[in-house]
VOLO-488293 format. One line per 3 residues: number of its first residue (from 1); their letters; for each residue x, y negated, z of N, C-alpha, C. Coordinates in nm, 4 decimals, padded with zeros to 6 digits, m for minus. Example, Ala and Ser with C-alpha at 12.3 -4.5 7.8 and 13.67 -1.06 7.14 Angstrom:
2
1) as) 01.3190/00.5690/00.7800/01.2300/00.4500/00.7800/01.3200/00.3300/00.7800 | 01.2850/00.2250/00.7080/01.3670/00.1060/00.7140/01.2900/m00.0030/00.7870
END
This chain:
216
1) xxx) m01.7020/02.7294/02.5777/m01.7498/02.5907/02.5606/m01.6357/02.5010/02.5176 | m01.5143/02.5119/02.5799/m01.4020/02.4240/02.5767/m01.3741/02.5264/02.4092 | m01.3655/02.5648/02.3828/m01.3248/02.6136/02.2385/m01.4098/02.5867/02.0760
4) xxx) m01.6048/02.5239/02.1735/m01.6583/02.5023/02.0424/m01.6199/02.3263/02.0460 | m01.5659/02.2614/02.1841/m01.5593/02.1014/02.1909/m01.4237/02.1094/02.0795 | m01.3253/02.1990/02.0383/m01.2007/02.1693/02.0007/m01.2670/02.2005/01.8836
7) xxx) m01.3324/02.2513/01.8535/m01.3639/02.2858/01.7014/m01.4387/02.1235/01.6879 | m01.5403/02.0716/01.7333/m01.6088/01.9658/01.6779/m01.4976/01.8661/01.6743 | m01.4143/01.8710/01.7841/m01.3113/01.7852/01.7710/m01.2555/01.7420/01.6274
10) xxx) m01.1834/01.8700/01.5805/m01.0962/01.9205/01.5067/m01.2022/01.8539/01.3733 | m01.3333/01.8981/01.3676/m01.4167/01.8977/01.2763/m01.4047/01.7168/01.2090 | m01.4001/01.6245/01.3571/m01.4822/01.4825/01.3041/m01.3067/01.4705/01.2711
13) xxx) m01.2093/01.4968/01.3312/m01.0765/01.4661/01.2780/m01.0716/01.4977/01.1511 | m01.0538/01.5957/01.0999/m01.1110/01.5938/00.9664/m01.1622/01.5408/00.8627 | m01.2958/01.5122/00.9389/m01.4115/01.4380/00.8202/m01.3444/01.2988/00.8381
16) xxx) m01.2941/01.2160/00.9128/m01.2329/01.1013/00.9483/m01.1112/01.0764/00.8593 | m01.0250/01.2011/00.8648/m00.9140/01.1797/00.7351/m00.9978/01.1755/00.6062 | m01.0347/01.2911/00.5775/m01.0886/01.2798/00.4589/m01.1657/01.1456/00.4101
19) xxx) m01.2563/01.0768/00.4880/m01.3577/00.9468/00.4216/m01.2136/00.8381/00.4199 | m01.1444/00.8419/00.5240/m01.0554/00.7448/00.5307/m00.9559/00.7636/00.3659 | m00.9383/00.8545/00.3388/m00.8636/00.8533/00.1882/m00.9651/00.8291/00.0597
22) xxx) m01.0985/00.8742/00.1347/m01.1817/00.8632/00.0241/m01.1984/00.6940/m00.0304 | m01.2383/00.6144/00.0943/m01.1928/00.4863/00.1034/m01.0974/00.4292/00.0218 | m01.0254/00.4793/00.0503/m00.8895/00.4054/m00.0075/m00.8558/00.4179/m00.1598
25) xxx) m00.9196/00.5346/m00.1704/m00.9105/00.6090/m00.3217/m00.9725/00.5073/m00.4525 | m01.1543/00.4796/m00.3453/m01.1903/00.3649/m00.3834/m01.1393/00.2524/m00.3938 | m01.1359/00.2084/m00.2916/m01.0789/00.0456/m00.2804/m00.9641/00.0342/m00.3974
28) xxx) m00.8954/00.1257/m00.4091/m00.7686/00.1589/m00.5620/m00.8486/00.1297/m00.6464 | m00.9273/00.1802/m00.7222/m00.9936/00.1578/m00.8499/m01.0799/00.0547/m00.8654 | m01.1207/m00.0516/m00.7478/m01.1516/m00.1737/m00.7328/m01.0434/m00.2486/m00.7701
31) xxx) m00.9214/m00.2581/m00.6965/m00.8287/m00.3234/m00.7510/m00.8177/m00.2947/m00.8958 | m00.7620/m00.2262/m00.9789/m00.7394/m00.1600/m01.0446/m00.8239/m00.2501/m01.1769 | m00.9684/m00.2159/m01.1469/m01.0995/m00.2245/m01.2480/m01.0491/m00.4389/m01.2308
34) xxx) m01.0598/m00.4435/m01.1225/m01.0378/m00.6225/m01.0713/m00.9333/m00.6868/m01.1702 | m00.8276/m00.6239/m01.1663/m00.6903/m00.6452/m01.2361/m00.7331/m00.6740/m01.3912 | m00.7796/m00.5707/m01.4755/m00.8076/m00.5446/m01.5920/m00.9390/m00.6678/m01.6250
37) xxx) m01.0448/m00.6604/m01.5145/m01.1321/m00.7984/m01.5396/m01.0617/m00.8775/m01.5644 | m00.9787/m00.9643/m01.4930/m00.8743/m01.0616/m01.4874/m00.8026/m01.0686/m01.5721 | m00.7768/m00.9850/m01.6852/m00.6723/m00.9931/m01.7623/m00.5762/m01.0446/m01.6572
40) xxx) m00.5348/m01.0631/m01.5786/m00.4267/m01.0853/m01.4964/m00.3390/m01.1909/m01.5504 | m00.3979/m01.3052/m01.5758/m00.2661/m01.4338/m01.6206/m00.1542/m01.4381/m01.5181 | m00.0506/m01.5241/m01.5555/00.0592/m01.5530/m01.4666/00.0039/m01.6919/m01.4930
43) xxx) 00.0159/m01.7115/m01.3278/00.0033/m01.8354/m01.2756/00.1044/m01.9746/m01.2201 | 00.1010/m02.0933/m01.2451/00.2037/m02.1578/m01.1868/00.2977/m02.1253/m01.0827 | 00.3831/m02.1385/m01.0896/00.4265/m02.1536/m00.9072/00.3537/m02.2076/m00.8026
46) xxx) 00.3345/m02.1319/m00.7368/00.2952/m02.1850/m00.5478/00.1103/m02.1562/m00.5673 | 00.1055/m02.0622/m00.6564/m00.0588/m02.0478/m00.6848/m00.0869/m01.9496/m00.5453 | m00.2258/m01.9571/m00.5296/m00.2505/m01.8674/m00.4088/m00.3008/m01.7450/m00.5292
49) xxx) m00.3493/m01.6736/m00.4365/m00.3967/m01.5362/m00.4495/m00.5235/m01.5756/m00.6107 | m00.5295/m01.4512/m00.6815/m00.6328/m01.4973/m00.7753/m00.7361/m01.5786/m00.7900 | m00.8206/m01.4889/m00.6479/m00.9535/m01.6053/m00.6896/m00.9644/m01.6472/m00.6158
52) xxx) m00.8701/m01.6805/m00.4995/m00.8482/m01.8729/m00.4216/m00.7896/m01.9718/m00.5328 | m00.6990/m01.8974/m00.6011/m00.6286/m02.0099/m00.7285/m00.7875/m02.0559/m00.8272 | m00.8368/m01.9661/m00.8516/m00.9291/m01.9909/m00.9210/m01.0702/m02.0688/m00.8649
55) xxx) m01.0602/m02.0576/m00.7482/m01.1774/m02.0865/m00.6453/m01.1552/m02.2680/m00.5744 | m01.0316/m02.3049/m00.5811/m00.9214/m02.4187/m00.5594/m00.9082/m02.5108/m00.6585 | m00.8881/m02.4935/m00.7636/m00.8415/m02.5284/m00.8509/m00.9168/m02.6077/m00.9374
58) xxx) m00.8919/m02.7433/m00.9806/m01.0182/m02.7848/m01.0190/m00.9902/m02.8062/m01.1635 | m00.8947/m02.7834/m01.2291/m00.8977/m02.7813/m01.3807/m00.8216/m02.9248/m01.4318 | m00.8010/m02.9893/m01.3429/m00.7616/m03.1474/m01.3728/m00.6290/m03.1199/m01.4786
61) xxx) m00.5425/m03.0321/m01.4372/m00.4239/m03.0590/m01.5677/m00.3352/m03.0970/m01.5059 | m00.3285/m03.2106/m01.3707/m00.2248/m03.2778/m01.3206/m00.0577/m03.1777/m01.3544 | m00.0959/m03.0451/m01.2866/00.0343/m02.9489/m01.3164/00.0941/m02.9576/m01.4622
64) xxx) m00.0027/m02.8955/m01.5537/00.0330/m02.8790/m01.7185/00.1163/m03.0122/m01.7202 | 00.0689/m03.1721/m01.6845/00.1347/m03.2784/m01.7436/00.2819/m03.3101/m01.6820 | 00.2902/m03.2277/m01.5515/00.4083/m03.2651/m01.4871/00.5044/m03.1604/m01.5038
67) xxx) 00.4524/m03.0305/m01.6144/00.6004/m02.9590/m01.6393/00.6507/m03.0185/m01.7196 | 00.7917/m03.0231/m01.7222/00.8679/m03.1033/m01.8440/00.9321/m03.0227/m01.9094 | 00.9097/m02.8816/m01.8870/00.9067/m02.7728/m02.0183/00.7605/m02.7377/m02.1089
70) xxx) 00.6784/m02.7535/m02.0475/00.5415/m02.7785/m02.1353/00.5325/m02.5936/m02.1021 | 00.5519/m02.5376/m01.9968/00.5555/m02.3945/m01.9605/00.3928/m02.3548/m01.9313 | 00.3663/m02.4294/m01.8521/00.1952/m02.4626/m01.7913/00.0787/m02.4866/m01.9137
73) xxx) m00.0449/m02.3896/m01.9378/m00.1076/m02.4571/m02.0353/m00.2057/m02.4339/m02.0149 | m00.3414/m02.4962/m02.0498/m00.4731/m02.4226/m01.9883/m00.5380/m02.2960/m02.1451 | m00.6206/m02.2129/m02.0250/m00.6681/m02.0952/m02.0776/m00.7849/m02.1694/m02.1767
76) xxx) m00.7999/m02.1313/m02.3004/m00.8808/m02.1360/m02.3713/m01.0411/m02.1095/m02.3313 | m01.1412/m02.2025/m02.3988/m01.2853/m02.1572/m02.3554/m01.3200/m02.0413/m02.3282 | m01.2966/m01.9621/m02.4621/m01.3222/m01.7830/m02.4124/m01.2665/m01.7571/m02.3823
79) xxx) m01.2250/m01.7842/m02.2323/m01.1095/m01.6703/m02.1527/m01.2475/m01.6708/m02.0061 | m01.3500/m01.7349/m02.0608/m01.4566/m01.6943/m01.9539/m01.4358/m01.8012/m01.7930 | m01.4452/m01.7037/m01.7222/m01.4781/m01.8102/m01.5525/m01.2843/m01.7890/m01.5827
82) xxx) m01.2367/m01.8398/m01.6368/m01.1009/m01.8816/m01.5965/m01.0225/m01.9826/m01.6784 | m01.1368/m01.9982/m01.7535/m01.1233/m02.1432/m01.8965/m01.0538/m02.2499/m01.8355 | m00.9882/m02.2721/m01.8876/m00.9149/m02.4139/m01.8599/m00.8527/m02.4726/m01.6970
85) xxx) m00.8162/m02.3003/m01.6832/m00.6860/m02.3171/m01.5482/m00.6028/m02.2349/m01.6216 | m00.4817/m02.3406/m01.5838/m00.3432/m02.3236/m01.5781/m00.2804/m02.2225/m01.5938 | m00.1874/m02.1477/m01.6421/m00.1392/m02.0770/m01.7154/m00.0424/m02.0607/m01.7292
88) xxx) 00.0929/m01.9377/m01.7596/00.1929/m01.9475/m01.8384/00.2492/m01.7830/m01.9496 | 00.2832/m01.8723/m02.0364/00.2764/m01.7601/m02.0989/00.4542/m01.7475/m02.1276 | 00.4693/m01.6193/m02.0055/00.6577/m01.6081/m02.0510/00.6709/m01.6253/m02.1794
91) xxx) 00.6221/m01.5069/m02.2441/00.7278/m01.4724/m02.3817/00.6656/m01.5885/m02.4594 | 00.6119/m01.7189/m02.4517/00.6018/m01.8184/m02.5446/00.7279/m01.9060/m02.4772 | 00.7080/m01.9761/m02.3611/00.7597/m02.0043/m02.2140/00.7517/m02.0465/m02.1338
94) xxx) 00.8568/m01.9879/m02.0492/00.8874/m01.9318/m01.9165/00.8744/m02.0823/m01.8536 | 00.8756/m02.0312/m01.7017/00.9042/m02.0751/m01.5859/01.0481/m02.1537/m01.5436 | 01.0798/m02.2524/m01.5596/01.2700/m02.2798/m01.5150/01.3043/m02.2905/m01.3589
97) xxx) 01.1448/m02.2819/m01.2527/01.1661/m02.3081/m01.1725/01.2620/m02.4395/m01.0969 | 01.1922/m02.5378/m01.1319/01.2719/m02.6410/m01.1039/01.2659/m02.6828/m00.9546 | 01.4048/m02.7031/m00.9463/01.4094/m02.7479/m00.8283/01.3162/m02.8370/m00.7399
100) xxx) 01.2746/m02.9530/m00.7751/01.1691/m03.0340/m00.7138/01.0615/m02.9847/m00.7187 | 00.9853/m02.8749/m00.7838/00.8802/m02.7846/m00.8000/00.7601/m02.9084/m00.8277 | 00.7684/m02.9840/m00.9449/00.6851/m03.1031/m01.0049/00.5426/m03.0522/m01.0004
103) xxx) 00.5250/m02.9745/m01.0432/00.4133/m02.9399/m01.0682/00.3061/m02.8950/m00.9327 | 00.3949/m02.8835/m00.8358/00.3432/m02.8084/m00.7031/00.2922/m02.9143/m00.6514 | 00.3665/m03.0646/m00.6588/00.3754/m03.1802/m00.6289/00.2399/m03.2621/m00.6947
106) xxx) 00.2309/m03.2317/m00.8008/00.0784/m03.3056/m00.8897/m00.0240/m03.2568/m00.8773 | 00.0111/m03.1292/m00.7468/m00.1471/m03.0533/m00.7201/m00.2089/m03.1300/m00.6342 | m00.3289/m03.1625/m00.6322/m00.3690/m03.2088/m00.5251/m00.4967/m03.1185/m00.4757
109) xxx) m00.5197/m03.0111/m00.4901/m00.6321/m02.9200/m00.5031/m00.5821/m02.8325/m00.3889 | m00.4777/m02.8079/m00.3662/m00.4353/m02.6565/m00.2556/m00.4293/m02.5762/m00.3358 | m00.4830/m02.6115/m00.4810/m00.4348/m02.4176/m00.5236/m00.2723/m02.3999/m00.5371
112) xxx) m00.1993/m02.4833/m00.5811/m00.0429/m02.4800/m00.5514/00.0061/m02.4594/m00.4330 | 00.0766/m02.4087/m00.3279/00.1067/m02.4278/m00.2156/00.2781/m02.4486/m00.2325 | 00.3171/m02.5789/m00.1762/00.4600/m02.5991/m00.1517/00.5570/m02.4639/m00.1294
115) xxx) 00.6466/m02.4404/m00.2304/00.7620/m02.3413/m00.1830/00.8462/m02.3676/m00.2496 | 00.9609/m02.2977/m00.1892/01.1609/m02.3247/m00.2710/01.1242/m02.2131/m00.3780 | 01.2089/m02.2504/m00.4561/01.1974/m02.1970/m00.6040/01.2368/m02.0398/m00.5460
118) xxx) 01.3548/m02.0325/m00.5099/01.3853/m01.8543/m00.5101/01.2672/m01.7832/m00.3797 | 01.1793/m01.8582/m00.3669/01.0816/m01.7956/m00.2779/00.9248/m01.7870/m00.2968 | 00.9436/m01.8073/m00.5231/00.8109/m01.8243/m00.5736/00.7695/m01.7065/m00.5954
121) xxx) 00.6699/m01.6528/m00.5817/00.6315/m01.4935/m00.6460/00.4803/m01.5387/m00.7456 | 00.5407/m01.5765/m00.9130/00.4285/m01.5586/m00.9953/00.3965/m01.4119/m01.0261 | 00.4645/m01.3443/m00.9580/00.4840/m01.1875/m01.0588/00.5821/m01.1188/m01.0668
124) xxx) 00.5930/m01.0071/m01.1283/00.7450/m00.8888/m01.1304/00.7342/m00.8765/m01.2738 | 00.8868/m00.8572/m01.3069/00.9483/m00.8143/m01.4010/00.9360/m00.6684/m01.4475 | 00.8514/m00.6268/m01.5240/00.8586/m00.4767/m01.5851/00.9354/m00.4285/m01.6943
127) xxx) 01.0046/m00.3504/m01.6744/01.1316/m00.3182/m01.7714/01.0338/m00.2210/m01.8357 | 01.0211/m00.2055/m02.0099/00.9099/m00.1325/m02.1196/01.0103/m00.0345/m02.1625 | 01.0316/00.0867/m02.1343/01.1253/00.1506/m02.1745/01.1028/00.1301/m02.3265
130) xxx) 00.9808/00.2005/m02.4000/00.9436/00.1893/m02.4997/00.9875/00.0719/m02.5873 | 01.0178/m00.0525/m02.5517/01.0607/m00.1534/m02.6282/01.2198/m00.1893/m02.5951 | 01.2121/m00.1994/m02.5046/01.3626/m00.2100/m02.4534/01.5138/m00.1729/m02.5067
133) xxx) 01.5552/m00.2456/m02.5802/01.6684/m00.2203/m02.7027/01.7483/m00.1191/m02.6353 | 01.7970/m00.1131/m02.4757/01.8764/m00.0257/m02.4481/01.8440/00.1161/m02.4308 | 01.7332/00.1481/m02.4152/01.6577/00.2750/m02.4177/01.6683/00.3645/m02.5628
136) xxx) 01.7442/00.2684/m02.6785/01.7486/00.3226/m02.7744/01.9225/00.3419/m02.8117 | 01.9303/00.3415/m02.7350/02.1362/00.3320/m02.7391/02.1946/00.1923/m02.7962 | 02.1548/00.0689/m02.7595/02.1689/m00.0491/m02.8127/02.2207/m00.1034/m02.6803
139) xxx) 02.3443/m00.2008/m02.6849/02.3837/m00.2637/m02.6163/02.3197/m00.4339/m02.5855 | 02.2199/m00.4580/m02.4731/02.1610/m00.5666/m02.5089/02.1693/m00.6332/m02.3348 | 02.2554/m00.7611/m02.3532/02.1767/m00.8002/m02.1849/02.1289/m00.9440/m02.1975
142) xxx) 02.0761/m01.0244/m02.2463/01.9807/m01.1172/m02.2254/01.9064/m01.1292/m02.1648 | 01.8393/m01.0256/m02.1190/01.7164/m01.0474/m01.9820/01.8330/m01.0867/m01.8892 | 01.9264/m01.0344/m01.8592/02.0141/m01.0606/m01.7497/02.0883/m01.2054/m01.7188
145) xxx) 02.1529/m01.1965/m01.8905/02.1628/m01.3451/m01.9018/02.1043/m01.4683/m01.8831 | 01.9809/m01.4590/m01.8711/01.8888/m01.5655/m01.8560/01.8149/m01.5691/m01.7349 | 01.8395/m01.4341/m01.6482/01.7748/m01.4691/m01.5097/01.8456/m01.5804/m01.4288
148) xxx) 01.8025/m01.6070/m01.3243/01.8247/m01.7165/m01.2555/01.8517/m01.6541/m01.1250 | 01.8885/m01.5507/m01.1373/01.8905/m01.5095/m00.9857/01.9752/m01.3527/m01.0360 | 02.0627/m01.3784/m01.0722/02.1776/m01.2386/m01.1298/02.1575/m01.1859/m00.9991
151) xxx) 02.1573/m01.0170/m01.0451/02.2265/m00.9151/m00.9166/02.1177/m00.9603/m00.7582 | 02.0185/m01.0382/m00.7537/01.9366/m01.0441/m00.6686/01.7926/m01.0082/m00.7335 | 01.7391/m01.0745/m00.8620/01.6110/m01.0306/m00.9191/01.6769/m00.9238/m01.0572
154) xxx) 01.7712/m00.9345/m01.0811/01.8189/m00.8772/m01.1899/01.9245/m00.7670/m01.1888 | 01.9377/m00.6936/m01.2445/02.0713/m00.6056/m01.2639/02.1025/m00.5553/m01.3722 | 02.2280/m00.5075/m01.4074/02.2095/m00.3919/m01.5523/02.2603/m00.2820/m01.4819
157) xxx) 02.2052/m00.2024/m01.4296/02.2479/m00.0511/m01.4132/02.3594/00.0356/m01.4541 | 02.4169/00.1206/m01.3935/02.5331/00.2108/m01.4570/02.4743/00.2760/m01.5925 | 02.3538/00.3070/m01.6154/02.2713/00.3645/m01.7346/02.3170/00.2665/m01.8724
160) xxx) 02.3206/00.1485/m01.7828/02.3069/m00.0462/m01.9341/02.1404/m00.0609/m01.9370 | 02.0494/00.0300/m01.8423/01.9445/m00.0623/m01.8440/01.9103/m00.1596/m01.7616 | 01.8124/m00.2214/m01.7507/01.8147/m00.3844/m01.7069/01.7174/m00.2837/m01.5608
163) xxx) 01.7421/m00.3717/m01.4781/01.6335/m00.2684/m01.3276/01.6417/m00.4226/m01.2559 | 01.4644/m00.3935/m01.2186/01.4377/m00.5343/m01.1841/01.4411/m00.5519/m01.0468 | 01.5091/m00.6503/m00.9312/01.5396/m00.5656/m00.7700/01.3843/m00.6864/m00.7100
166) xxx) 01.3812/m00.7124/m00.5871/01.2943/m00.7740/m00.4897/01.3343/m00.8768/m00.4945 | 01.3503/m00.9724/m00.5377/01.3951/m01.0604/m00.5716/01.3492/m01.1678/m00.6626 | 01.2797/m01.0633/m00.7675/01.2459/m01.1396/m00.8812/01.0925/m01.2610/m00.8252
169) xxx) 01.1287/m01.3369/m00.9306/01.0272/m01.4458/m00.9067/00.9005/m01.4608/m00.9930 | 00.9216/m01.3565/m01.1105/00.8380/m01.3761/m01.1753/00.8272/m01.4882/m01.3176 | 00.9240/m01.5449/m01.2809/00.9692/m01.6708/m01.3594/00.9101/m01.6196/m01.5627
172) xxx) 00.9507/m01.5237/m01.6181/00.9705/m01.4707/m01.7213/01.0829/m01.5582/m01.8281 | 01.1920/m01.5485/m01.7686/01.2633/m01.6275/m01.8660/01.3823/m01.5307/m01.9131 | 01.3139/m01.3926/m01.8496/01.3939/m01.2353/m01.8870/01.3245/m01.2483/m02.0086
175) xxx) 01.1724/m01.2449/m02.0246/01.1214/m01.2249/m02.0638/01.0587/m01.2548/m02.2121 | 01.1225/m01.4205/m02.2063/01.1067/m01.5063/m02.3099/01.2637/m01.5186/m02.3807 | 01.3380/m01.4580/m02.3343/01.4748/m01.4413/m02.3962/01.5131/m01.2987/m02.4943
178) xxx) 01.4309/m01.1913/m02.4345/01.4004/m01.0585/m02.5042/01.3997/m01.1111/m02.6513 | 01.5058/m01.0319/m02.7220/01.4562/m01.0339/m02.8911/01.4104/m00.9457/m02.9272 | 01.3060/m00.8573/m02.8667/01.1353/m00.7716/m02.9398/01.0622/m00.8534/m02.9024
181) xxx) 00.9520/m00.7891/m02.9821/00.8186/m00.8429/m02.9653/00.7153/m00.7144/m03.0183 | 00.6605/m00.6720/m02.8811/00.6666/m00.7150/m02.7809/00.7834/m00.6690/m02.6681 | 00.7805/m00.7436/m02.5717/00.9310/m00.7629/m02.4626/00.9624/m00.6236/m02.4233
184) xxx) 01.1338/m00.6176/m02.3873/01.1057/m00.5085/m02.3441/01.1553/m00.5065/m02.2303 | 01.0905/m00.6483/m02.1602/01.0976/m00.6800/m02.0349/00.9651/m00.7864/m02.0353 | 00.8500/m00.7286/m01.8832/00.7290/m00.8051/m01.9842/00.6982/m00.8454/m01.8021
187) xxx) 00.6809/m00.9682/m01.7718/00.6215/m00.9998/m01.6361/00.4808/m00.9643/m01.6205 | 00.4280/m00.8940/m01.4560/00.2842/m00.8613/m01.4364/00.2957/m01.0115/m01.3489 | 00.1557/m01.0112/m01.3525/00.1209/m01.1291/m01.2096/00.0925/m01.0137/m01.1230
190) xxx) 00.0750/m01.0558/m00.9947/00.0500/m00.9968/m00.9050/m00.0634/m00.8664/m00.9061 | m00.1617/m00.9243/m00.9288/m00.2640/m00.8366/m00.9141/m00.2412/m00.7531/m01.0854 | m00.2462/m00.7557/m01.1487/m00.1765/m00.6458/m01.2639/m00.0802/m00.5662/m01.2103
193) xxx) 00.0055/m00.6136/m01.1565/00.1435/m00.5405/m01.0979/00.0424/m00.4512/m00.9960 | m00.0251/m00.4898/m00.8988/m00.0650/m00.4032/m00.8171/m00.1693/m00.2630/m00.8502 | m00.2578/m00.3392/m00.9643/m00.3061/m00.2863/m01.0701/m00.2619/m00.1408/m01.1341
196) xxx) m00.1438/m00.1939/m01.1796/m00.1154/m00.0500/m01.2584/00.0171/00.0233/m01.1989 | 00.0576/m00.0198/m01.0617/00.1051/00.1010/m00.9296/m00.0648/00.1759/m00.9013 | m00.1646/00.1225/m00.8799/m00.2641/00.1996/m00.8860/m00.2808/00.3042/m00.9861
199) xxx) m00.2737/00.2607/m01.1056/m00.3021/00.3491/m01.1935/m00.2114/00.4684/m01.1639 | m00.1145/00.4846/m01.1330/m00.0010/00.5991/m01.1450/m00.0084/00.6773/m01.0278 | m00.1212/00.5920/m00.8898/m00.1568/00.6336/m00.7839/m00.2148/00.7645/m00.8800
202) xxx) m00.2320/00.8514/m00.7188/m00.3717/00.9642/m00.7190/m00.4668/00.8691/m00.6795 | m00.6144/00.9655/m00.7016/m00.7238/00.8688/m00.6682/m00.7413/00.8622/m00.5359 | m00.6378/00.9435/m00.4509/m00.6966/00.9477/m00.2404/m00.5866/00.8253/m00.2289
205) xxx) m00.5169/00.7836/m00.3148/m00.3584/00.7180/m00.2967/m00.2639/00.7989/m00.2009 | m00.2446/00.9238/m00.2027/m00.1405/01.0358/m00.1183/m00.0281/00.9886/m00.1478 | m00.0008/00.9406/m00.3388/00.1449/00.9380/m00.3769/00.1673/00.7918/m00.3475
208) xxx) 00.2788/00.7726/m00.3428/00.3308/00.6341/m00.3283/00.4226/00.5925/m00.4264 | 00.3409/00.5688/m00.6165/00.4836/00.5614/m00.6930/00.5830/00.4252/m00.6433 | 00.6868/00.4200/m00.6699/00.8020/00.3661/m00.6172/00.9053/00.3054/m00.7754
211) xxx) 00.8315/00.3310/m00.8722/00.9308/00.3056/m00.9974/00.9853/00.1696/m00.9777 | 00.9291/00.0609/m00.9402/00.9897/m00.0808/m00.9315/00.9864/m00.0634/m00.7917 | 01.0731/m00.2028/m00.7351/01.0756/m00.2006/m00.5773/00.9706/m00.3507/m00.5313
214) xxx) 00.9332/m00.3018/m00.4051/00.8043/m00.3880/m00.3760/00.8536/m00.4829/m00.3574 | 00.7468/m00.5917/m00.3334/00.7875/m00.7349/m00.3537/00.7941/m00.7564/m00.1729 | 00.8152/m00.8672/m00.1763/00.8812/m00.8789/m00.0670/00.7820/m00.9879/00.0263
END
């Protein structure tokens, strides 16, 4: 008797791992499929989560008028349920992260939430091997040059490639300094970034790729 209870035991332990990865496997390709809906814009500084930013946010502009880089712009009609919120597009430009964070300041909606500049997360820095001048035996550091946060969001590696650390803010002014097109340093927003670590997942998520380092 005590030997068929260890077997049923053993049995729901089992079926319990297994649905529990099956779960998760799912919930991955939700994100994943979510990300790709979204086209995944990069969002102002101090934006909440996607669709609280989007859910918050009432379209007024106040932000767009108070960058004084003109970095902020609204999404075009056909960009669908995300028309005419706020925006930035690095490789046109970037983020300078200004100190007084103006734009965080002209929100009056909550979708901005007050933070210090080196503690903004619009997004991570993805180094494109494929574009990336140094991947081709070319000596290039401008992404580096133009970060705002050397040797904390940025590095150049013993290799001479650019490796992006926990740090980064997302800013894209690596990004908008790159001379390809396209970058060969290209910012995700958040949910893209999380997005396509999914993709490289297995579908139970067993592996844990690790190519960039997590955000913090």
């Amino acid at each position: 008797m005590a030997n068929r209870d260890d077997q049923d035991h053993n049995r729901r332990g089992f079926l319990g791992e297994f649905f529990s990865h099956f779960r998760k496997g799912v919930g991955n390709q939700v994100d994943r499929k979510l990300g790709k809906m979204l086209k995944a814009p990069i969002r102002p500084p101090g934006a909440r989560s996607e669709l609280e930013f989007l859910a918050s946010c009432t379209r007024c502009g106040a932000c767009i008028q108070a960058c004084p880089y003109g970095a902020i712009k609204k999404k075009p009609i056909e960009a669908g349920l995300t028309q005419s919120a706020p925006h930035i597009e690095p490789s046109v430009q970037a983020c300078h992260l200004c100190e007084t964070m103006p734009c965080i300041q002209a929100c009056d909606d909550g979708a901005l939430i007050p933070t210090k500049p080196e503690a903004v997360d619009m997004g991570t820095a993805v180094v494109q091997p494929e574009q990336c001048l140094t991947f081709d035996g070319k000596v290039c550091t401008l992404c580096y040059d133009a970060c705002p946060y050397p040797e904390r969001a940025l590095t150049i590696g013993e290799d001479f490639h650019p490796r992006v650390l926990d740090a980064c803010t997302g800013c894209g002014l690596c990004e908008q300094h790159c001379p390809v097109n396209p970058g060969g340093i290209q910012v995700y927003s958040p949910t893209r970034y999380r997005a396509e670590r999914v993709e490289q997942d297995t579908f139970f998520g067993w592996i844990d790729v690790d190519d960039q380092p997590p955000k913090r």
